[in-house]
N, C-alpha and C positions, 0 to 999 in steps of 0.2 A: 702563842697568844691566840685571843679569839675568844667569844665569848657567846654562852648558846642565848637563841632570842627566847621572849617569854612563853611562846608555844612548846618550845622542848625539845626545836628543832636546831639546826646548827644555820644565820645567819649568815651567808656570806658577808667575807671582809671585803671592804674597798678597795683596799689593797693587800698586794701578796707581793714578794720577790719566792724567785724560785730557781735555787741554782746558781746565783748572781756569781761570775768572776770580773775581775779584771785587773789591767793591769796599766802602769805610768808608764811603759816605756820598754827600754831593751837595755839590759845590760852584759857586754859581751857578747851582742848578737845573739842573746835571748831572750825572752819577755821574764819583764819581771813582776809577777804574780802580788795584789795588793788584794784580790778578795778571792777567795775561796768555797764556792760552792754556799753562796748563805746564802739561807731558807728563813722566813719568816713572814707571819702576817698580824695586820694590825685591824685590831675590831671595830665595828663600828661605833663610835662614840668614845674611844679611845683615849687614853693621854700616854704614850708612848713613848721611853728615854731611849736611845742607843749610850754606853758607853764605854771607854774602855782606854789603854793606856797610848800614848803618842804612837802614831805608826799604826793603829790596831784597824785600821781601814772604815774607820768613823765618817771621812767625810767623802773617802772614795765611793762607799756606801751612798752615800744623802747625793752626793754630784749624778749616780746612775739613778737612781729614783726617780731625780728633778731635772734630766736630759740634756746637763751639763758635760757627762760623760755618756758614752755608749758602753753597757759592759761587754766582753768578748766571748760570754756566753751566758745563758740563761733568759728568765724571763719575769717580765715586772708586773702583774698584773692589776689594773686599775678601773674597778668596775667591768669586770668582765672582758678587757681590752689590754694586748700588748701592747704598752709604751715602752720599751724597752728599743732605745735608741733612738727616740723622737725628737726634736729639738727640744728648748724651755719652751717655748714661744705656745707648741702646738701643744705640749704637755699641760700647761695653763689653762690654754680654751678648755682643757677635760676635765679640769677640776683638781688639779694640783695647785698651790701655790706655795712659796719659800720666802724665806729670810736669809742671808749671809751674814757669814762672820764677821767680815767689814762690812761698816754699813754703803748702803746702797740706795743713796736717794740724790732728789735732784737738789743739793744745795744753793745753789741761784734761784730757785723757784721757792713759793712759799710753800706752806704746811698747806693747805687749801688745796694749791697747784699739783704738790706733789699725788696727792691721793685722786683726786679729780683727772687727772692720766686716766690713770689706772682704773678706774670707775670708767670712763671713756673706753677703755680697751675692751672692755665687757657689753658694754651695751649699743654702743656707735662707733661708726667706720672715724677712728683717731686722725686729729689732727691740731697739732700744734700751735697753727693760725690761726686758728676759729675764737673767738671769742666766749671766756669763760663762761659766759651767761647763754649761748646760743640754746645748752641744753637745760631749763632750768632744775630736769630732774638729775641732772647730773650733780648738781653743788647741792641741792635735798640729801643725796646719797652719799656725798663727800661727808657732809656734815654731820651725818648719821655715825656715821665710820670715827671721825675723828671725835668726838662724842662717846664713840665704848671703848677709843684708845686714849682717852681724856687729854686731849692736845684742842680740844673744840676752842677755847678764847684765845689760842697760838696759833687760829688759822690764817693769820694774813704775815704772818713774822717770818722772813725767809729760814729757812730747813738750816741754814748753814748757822744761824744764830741758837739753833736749840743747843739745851745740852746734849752730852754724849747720850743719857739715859732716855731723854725724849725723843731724840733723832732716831734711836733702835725700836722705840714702841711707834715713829712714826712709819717705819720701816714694816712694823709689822700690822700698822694701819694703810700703806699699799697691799699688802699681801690679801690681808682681810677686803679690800676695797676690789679685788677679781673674784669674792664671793665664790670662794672655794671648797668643794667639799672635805677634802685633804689641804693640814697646812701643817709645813716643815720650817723647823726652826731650828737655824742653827747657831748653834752658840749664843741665845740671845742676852748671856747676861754680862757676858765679856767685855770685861773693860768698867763696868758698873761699879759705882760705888758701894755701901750696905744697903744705905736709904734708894738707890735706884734699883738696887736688885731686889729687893722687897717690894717695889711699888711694882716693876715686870712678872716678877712671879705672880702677884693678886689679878693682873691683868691676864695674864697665862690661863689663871684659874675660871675666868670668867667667859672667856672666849670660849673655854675648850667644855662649856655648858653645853653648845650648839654645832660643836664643830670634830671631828677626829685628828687628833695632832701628833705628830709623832717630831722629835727633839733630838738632838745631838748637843750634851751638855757633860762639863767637865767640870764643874760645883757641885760636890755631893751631898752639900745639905739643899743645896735646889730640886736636886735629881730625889734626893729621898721626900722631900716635902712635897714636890709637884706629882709623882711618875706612878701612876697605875699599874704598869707594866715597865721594866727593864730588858732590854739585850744587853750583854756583856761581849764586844768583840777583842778578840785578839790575837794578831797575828792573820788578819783577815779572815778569820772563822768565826763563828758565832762560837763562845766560853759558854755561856749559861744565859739560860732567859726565867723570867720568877716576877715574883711581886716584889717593892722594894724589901719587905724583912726576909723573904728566900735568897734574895741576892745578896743580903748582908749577911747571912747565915752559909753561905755556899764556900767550901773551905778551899774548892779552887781559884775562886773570883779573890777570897783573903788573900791568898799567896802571890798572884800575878798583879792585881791591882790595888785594892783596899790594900791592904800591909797590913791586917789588924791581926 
């Protein structure tokens, strides 16, 4: 991946992995290897799929990215900086943010609440007791957010009353609400109806105007309609990377994953 800027020169990517292993554990009192030395970088301005078959180390990938896991060797590089084994926490102040497969919000809290966090964690020392209103550019900036995640007249409704499709795009209206220059999404259509996964992908498309995204998605008509670039892993190695027609054309990717 990568893509040269309009000078003719080669832009640095925001990010790079370089070398990434890792592994879940020990089996028989040996480690048991889930990524394999994978190399790739993603351009800036990007929209970027990983995918590939159960097991192919998809999300052991995205967890070392997003400093849910440490890998056991390599390097992640992010804007010019190893984050490679940082927490989330400190990986977010740098301009990462994520999505999960399950979603991940504060269902007792409203739609409003939920992203205004998050917007707080960015700009003022958080705190749960303060009064919504203390910061008013903070609920400016909520409402901005949930406005290009189109949940704006669901912001006083608690999170736990959305639907599934709405909770996941509210999901990915925190993410956007840390003002991120990298944002990972994983799985986001998961569980989605037709009409909800149509309405996430248009939103997908809109966001990722201004933003560089890179995705972990298991829907091949998502992945072919969204994805600028593909990686194909599996077996913890990267199989092939391409544009989506190279990867449907690539007659090793047919045999181990597509079936076609």
């Amino acid at each position: 991946m990568g893509r040269a800027a309009s000078s003719g020169t080669m832009e640095e990517p925001p990010i790079r992995a370089e070398g990434i292993c890792a592994d879940h554990g020990r089996h028989g009192g040996s480690p048991v290897d889930v990524l394999y030395e994978v190399t790739l970088s993603i351009a800036r301005g990007e929209l970027a799929v990983a995918i590939g078959p159960n097991g192919a180390g998809k999300s052991t990938f995205f967890n070392c990215l997003t400093g849910v896991l440490r890998p056991t060797a390599g390097r992640i590089i992010l804007n010019g900086e190893d984050i490679a084994g940082l927490p989330p926490n400190r990986v977010s102040h740098k301009g990462l943010a994520r999505s999960y497969q399950i979603t991940n919000i504060l269902p007792g809290a409203t739609v409003l609440e939920n992203v205004r966090v998050a917007v707080q964690s960015r700009h003022h020392a958080w705190s749960m007791l303060r009064h919504r209103y203390s910061f008013p550019d903070l609920i400016d900036r909520s409402r901005a957010v949930l406005e290009a995640v189109g949940l704006r007249a669901e912001e006083e409704e608690l999170a736990a009353n959305l639907s599934h499709g709405a909770q996941r795009n509210l999901e990915i209206g925190i993410a956007l609400a840390t003002e991120p220059e990298l944002l990972c999404l994983d799985e986001p259509t998961a569980g989605m109806s037709v009409s909800e996964t149509r309405s996430t992908v248009e939103l997908v498309r809109r966001i990722a105007r201004d933003l560089t995204i890179v995705i972990v998605e298991h829907d091949m008509e998502v992945v072919m309609g969204l994805a600028q670039t593909i990686t194909v892993l599996h077996y913890g190695e990267v199989l092939a990377e391409g544009t989506p027609a190279q990867i449907q054309a690539n007659p090793r990717v047919q045999e181990v994953y597509l079936k076609t």
